[in-house]
C-alpha positions in Angstrom: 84.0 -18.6 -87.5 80.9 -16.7 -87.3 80.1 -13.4 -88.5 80.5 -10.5 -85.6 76.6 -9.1 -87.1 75.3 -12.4 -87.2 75.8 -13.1 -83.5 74.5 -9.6 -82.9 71.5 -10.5 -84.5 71.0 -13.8 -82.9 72.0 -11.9 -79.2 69.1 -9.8 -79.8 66.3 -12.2 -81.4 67.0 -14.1 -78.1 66.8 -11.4 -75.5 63.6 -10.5 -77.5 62.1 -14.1 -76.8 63.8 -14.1 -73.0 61.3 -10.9 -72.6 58.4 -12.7 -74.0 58.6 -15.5 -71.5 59.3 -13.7 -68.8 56.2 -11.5 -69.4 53.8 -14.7 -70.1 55.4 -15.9 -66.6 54.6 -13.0 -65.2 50.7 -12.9 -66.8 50.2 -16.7 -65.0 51.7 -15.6 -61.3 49.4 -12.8 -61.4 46.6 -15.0 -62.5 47.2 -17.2 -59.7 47.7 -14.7 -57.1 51.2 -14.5 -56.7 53.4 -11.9 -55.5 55.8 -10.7 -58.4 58.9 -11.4 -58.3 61.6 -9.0 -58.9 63.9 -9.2 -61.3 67.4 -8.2 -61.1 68.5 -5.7 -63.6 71.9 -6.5 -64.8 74.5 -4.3 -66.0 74.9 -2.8 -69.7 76.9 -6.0 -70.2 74.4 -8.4 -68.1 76.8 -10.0 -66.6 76.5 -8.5 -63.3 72.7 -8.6 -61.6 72.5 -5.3 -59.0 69.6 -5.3 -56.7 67.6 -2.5 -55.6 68.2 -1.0 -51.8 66.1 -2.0 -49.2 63.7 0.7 -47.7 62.5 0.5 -44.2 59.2 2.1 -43.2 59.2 5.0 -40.8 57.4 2.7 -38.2 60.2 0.2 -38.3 63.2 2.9 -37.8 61.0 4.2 -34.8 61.1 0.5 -33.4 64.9 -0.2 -33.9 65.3 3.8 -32.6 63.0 3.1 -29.4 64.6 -0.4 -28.5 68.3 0.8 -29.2 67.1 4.8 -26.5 66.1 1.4 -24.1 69.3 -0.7 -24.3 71.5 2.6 -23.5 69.3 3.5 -20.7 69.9 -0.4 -19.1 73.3 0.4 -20.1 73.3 3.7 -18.1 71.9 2.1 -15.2 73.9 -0.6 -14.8 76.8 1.5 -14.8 75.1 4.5 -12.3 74.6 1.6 -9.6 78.4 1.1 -9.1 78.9 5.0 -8.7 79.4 6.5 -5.4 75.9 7.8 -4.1 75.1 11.7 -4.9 74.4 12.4 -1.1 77.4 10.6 0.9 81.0 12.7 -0.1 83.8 10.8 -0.4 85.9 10.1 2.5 88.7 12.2 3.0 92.7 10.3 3.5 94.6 11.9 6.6 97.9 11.2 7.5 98.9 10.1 10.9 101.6 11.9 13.0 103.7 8.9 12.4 104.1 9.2 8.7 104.8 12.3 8.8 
């Protein structure tokens, strides 16, 4: 078996190289004009990557908000055209002197 503070020491001397790679990695994609990449931070155990929320820019919400204001409006008017016109009142139901 092997010593609990050995393999500490051996966990860390590693992550220790891991960040030196990944930073010379990095060095060369900037050098050749790359976007960086992200990363995913794990958690305290690194064993589970989380990834950061995606942001939207306040042009794209106005996009999605104007296109959505125009599919309710088709929507509304679809709807509107099988409605009883506005000017023309409904016809009233009489009863004949028969039925009665």
């Amino acid at each position: 078996m092997h010593d609990p503070e050995l393999l500490a020491a051996a966990l860390v001397g590693y992550e220790q190289q891991r960040f030196e790679i990944e930073t010379r990695i990095a060095e060369l994609r900037r050098q050749l004009g790359e976007r960086p990449v992200r990363v995913a931070v794990g958690s305290s155990d690194g064993t589970h990557p989380t990834s950061k929320k995606r942001m939207m820019s306040a042009a794209g919400r106005k996009r999605i908000a104007e296109a959505q204001r125009k599919r309710w409006a088709a929507a509304r008017k679809a709807t509107d055209q099988h409605a009883v016109p506005a000017g023309k009142p409904a016809k009233k139901r009489m009863l004949s002197a028969a039925s009665a």
